[in-house]
C-alpha positions in Angstrom: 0.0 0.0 0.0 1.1 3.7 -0.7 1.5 6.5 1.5 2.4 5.0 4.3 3.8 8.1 4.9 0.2 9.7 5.0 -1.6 9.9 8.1 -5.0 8.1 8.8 -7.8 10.5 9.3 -9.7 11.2 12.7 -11.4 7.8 13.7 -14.9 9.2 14.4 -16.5 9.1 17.9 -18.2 6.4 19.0 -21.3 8.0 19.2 -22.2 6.8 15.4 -21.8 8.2 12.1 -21.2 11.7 11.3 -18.9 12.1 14.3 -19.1 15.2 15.8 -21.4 16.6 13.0 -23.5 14.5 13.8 -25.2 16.1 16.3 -28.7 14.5 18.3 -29.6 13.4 14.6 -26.8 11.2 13.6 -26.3 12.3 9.9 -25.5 9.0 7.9 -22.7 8.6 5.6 -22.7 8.8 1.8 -19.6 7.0 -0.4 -19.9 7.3 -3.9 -18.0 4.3 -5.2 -17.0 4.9 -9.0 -14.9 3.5 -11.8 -14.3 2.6 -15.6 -16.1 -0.4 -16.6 -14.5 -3.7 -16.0 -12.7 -2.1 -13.4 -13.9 -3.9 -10.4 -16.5 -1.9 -8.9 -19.1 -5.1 -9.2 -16.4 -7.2 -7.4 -16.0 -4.8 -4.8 -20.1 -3.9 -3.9 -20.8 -7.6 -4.5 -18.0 -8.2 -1.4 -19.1 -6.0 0.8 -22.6 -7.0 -0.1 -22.8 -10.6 1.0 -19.0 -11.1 3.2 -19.7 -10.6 7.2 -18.2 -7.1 8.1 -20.9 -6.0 11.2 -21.5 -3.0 8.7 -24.9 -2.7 8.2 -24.9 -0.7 4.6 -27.3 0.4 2.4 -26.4 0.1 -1.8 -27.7 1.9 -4.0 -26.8 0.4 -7.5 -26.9 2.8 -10.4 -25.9 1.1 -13.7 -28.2 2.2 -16.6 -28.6 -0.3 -19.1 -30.3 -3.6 -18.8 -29.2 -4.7 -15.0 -25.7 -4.4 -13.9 -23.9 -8.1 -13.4 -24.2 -7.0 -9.9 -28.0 -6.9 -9.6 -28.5 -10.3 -11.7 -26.1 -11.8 -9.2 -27.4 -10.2 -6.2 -30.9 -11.2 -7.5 -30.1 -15.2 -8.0 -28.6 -15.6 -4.4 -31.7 -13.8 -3.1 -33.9 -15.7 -5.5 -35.6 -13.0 -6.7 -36.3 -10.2 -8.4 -34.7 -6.8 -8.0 -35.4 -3.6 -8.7 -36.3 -0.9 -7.3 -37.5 -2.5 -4.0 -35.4 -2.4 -1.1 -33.4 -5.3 -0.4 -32.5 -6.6 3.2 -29.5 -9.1 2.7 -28.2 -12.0 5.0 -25.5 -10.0 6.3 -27.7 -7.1 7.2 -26.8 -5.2 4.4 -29.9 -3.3 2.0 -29.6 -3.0 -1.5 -31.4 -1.2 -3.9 -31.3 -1.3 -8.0 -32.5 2.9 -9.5 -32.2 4.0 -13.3 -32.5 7.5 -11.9 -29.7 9.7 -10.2 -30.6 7.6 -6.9 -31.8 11.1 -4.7 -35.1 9.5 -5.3 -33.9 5.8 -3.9 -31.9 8.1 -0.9 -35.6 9.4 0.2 -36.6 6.1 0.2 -34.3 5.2 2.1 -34.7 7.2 4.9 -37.9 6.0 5.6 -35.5 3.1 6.7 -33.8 4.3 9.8 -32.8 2.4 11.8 -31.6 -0.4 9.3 -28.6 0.8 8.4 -25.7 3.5 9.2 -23.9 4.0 5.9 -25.3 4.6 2.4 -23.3 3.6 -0.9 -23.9 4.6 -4.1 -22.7 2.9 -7.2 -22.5 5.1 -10.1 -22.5 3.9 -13.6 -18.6 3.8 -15.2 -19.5 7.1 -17.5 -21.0 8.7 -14.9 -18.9 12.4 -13.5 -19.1 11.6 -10.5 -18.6 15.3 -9.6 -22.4 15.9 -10.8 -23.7 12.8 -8.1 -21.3 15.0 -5.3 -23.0 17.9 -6.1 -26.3 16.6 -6.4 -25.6 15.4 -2.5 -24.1 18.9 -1.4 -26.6 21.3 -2.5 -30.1 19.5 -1.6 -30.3 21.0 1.8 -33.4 18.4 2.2 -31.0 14.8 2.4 -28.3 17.0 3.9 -30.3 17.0 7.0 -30.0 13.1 7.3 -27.0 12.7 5.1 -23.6 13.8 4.4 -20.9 13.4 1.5 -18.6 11.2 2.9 -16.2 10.5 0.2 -15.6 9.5 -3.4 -13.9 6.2 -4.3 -13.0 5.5 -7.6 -11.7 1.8 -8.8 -8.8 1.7 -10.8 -8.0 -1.3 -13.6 -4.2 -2.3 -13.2 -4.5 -4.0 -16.9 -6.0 -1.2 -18.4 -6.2 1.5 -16.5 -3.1 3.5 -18.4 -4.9 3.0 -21.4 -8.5 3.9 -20.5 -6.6 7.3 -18.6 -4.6 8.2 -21.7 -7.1 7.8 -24.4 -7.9 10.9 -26.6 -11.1 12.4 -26.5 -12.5 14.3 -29.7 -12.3 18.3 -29.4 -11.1 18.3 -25.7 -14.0 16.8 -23.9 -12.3 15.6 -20.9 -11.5 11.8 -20.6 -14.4 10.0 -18.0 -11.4 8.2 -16.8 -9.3 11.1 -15.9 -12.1 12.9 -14.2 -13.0 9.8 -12.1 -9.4 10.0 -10.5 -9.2 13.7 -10.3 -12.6 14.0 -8.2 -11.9 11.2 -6.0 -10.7 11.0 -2.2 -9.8 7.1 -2.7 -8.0 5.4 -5.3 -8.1 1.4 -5.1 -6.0 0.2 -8.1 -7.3 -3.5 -8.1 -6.8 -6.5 -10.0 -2.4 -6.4 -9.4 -1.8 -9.5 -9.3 -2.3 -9.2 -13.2 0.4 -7.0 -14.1 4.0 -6.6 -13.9 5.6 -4.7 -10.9 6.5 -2.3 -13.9 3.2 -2.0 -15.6 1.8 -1.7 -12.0 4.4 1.6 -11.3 3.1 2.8 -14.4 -0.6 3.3 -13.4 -0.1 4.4 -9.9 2.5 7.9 -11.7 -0.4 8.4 -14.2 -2.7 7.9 -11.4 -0.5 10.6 -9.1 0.2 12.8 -12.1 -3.4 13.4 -11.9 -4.7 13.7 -8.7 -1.3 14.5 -6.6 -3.6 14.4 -3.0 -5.5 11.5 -2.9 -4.3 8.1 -1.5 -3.7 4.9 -3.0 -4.8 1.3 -2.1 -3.4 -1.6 -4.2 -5.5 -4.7 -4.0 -7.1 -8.3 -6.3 -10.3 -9.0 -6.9 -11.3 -5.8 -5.0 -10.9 -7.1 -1.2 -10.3 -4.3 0.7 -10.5 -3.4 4.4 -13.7 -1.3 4.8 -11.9 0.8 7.3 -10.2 2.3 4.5 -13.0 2.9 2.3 -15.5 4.2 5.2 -15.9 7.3 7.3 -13.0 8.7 4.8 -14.9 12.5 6.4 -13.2 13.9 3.1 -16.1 16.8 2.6 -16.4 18.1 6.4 -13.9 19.9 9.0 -13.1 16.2 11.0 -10.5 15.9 8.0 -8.7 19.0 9.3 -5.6 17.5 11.2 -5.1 15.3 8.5 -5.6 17.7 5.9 -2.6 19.4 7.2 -0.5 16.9 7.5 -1.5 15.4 3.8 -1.2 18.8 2.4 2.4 19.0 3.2 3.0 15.5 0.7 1.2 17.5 -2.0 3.2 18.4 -5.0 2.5 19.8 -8.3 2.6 17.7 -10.7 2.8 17.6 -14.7 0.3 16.2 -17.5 1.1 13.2 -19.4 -1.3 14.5 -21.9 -0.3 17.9 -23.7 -4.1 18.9 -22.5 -4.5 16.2 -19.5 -5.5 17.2 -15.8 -3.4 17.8 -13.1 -2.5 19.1 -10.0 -1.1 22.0 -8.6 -0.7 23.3 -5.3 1.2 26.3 -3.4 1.2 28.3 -0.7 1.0 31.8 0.7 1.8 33.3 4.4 -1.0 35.7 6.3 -4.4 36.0 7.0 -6.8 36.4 4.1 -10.3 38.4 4.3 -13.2 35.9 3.5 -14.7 38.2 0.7 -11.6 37.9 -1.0 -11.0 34.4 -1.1 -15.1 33.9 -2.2 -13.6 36.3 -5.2 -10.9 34.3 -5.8 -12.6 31.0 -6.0 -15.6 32.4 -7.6 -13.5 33.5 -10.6 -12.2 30.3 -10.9 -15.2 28.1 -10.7 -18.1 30.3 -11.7 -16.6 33.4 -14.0 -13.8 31.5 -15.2 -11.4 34.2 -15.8 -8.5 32.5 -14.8 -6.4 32.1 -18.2 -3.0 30.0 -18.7 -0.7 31.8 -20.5 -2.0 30.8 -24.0 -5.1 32.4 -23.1 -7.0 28.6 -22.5 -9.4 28.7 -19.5 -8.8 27.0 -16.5 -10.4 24.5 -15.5 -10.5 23.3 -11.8 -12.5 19.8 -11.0 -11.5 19.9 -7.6 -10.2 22.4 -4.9 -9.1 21.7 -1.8 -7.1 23.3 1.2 -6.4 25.2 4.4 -6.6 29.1 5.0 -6.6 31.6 7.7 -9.4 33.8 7.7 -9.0 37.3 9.5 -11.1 37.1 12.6 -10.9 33.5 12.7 -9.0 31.7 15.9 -9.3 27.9 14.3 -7.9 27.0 10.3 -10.5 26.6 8.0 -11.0 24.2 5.3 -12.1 24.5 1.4 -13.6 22.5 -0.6 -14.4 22.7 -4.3 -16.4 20.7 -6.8 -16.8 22.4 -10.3 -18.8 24.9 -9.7 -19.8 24.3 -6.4 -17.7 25.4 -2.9 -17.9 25.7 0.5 -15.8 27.1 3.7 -15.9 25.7 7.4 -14.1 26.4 10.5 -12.3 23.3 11.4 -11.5 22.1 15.3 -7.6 22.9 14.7 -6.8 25.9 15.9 -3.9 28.4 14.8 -1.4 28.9 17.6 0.1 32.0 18.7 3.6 31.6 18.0 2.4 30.3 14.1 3.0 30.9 10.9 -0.5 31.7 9.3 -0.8 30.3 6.2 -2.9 29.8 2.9 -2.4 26.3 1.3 -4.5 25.2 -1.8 -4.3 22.3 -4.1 -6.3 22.5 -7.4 -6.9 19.6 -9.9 -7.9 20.3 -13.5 -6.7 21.3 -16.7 -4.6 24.0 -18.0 -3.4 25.2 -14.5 -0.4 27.2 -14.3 0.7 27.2 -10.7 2.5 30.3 -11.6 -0.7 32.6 -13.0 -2.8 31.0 -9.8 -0.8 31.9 -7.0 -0.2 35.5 -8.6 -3.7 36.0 -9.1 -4.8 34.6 -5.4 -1.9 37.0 -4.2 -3.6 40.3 -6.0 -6.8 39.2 -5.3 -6.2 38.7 -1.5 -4.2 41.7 -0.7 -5.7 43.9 -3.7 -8.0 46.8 -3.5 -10.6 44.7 -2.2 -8.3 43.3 0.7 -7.8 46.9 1.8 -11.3 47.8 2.1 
């Protein structure tokens, strides 16, 4: 396994999911598990599906087409039909089968309580998974009783390099790619059918990507839940580890002229809040942010740590295409600290350069003086 070097984040209280967001309601968890066709992502659900883990999970399967291998196979050891009907399953697992973008099957769901303290959802190996995040983020209805936990994306070993490095017609960006930019989790599976070799060769495209997010190596998709649950990726409990990620976090360099990667830096001193709204709202939402050949950038995903004036405690930043949000974390700045601004963007035609000038001007321009 990689980054070993990396630390584990917060284990979450005891006092069930959603930690100490939780609160009296006990938000429940949502992973969305994604990845290429063929990849393994069947493997995996069908493993935590039906092997004894004292997880009680709910599924949500959303393959489009006629019935992913997963429900036929789910449906013959049941012995029945499946569809959209709930699903309770030997091991105390629930699993449901949608052709919709599952919000519908989440509302469902929650009639449920009770039955189950983590929510999966399976997305369909062309799906951007940045669109299901969002979907999860902005309807304040489920984020009452559930919380965007994480994004896992399953890796092939065998073809993985070639599925990331195919061309896509008049720069659409490659499904692939995407699916390792946005997620928290990558599991490269199936490595007991490559070459130590071909296997260093996935996990540097894989990095040359998406140079924050960790790495599990694995066969036949058996991984330890642990490090696939509660990953808290979206919420302040990630902000000691965040910190200490942040620090592994290097900029890194396409291996496509056009492909995606990632770029962080770092600036000293407190920032106003206004100003760092500007800043990321010029990037995400105005798009004003130009390399030097004048292409737009593009930012998937955003991530990172700042000090906001009149804030005692760092706070975290989070960024999904268009969508982004700021929270105080619990880790506070101590007196004798350096405060700092670290970011990490992933995306395409970034210039870690341009970025951290214009963060600079935008920070401590006009509008930082006001």
């Amino acid at each position: 396994m990689e980054d070993e070097d990396c630390p584990d984040l917060i284990p979450i209280d005891s006092g069930g999911a959603g930690g100490a967001q939780a609160g009296a309601s006990a938000r429940i968890p949502v992973t969305i598990i994604t990845g290429y066709l063929g990849a393994g992502k069947t493997t995996l659900l069908n493993y935590i599906l039906t092997e004894q883990h004292s997880k009680r999970i709910a599924v949500i399967l959303n393959e489009f087409g006629e019935g992913s291998a997963l429900e036929k196979s789910l449906a013959i050891s049941q012995g029945g039909e499946l569809y959209e009907e709930w699903l309770e399953l030997r091991n105390g697992c629930l699993c449901c089968s949608v052709k919709d973008n599952g919000v519908k099957a989440i509302e469902n769901l929650m009639q449920k309580r009770g039955k189950f303290d983590y929510i999966l959802l399976e997305t369909t190996g062309l799906a951007d998974p940045g669109a299901v995040a969002s979907m999860f983020w902005v309807d304040s209805e489920l984020g009452s009783d559930i919380y965007l936990d994480g994004i896992v994306s399953v890796v092939d070993a065998k073809y993985g390099l070639q599925h990331l490095t195919e061309e896509k017609p008049e720069g659409l960006i490659n499904e692939a790619s995407r699916q390792v930019a946005l997620a928290d989790l990558i599991i490269i599976n199936k490595t007991d059918l490559v070459s130590g070799e071909e296997l260093n060769k996935i996990r540097t495209s894989v990095r040359s990507i998406n140079g924050f997010v960790k790495i599990i190596e694995t066969q036949r998709s058996r991984v330890d839940l642990s490090n696939v649950l509660d990953l808290h990726a979206f919420d302040s409990l990630s902000g000691v580890s965040l910190q200490k990620r942040l620090q592994h976090v290097r900029t890194t360099h396409a291996h496509l002229d056009k492909g995606i990667i990632t770029v962080t830096f770092e600036v000293l001193g407190n920032i106003i809040e206004e100003s760092l709204n500007l800043f990321i709202q010029n990037l995400l939402w105005e798009k004003n942010v130009k390399d030097k050949t004048g292409c737009t950038m593009d930012v998937i995903r955003l991530k990172g740590l700042v000090s906001i004036q009149g804030k005692s405690h760092q706070v975290i930043v989070q960024g999904v295409h268009e969508l982004y949000d700021l929270e105080e974390t619990s880790v506070s700045w101590k007196e004798d600290e350096k405060r700092t601004n670290r970011l990490v963007l992933i995306g395409r035609n970034l210039d870690k350069e341009i970025l951290k000038e214009v963060f600079i001007a935008t920070v401590t321009g006009k509008q930082g003086n006001s």
